[in-house]
N, C-alpha and C positions, 0 to 999 in steps of 0.2 A: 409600495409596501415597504415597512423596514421590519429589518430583521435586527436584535439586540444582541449585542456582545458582552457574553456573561463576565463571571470574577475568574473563569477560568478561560478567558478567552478563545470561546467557542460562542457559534453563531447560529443562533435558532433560524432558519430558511423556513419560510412562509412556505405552509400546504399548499396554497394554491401553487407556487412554482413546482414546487418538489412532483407535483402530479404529471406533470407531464413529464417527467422522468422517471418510470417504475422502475423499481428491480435497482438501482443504481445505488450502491452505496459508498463508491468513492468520486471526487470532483479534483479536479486540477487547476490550483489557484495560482493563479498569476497577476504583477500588479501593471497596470496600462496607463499612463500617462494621471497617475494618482486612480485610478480606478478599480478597483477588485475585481476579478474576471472568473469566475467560475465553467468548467468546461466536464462534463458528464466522460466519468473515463469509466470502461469495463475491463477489470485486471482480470486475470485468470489465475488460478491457485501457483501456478509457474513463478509469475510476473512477483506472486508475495513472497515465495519461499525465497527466490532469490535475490529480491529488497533486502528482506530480514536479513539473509546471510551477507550482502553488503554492507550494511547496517551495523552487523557481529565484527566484520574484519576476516569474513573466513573465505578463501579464495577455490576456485574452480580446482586447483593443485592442491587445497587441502583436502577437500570431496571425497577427489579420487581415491587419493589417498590412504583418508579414510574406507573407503569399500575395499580397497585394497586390501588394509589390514582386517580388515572385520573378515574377509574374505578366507583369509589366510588361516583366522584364528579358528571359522567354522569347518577348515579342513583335518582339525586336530583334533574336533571332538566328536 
């Protein structure tokens, strides 16, 4: 089967494969000896918040922090 890589290089995956993997909407690509490897991963909403916030630059000590302050601020009103 091939799959084609658009002008935005992204890859249509053939239904037949995809079928056997319901429910899955992220994979984990990795490259094997010139090879493309695709690997069925299940994140959990956890797993994205704390990508994203990796992603931002914003650290576990800014978090707190923040609830700290926000904390702070709702004992004043």
């Amino acid at each position: 089967m091939l799959a084609k890589l658009t002008a935005k290089n992204q890859l249509t995956i053939p239904k037949a494969i995809l079928s056997a993997y319901p429910g899955t909407e992220y994979f984990n690509v990795t490259d094997d000896n010139g090879r493309i490897v695709l690997a069925p991963v299940r994140l959990n909403r956890a797993d994205v918040v704390r990508s994203k916030l990796a992603d931002l630059g914003i650290t576990e000590k800014d978090v707190t922090d923040a609830v700290s302050w926000a904390r702070s601020r709702s004992e004043h009103t």
